[in-house]
C-alpha positions as CSV (number, residue, x, y, z in Angstrom):
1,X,1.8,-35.8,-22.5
2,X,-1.3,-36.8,-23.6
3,X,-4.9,-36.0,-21.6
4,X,-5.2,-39.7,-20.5
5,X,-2.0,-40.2,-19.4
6,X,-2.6,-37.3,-16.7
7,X,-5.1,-38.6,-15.0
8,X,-3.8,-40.2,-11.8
9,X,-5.5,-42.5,-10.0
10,X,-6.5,-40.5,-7.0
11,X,-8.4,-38.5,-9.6
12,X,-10.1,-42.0,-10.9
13,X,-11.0,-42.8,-7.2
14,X,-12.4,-39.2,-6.2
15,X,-14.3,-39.5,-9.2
16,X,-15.9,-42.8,-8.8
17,X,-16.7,-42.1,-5.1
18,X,-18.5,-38.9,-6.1
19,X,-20.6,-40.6,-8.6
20,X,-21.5,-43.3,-5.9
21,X,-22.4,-40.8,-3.5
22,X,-24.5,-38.4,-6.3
23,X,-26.4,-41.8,-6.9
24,X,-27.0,-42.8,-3.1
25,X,-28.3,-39.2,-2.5
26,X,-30.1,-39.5,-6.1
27,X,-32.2,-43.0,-4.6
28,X,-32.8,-41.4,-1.5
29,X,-34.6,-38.1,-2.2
30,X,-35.9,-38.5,-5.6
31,X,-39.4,-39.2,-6.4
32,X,-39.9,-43.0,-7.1
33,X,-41.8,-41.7,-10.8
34,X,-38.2,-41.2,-11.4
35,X,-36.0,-43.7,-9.4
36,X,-38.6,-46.2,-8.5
37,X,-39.2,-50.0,-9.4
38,X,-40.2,-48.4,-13.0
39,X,-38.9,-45.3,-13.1
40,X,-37.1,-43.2,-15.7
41,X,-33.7,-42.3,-14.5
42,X,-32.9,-45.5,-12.6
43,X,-34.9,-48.7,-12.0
44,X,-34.1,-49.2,-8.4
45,X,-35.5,-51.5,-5.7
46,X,-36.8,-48.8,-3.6
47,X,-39.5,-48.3,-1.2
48,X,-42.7,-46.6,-2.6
């Protein structure tokens, strides 16, 4: 059985989620140099 054909789709969900939830906590205590209107990492519509 090949790699790709053992990942299950739980797996795909958990791993989506986690990314969602790394980025939520990524907007919310980064510095806006970084996650700002023109930061670096991600251009987000965020508060300064």
């Amino acid at each position: 059985m090949s790699l790709i054909a053992s990942i299950t789709f739980f797996e795909t969900c958990m791993a989506l989620l986690t990314i969602a939830l790394a980025e939520r906590v990524l907007l919310g205590y980064a510095p806006a140099a970084m996650v700002g209107r023109d930061g670096w990492l991600i251009r987000g519509d965020i508060e300064e």
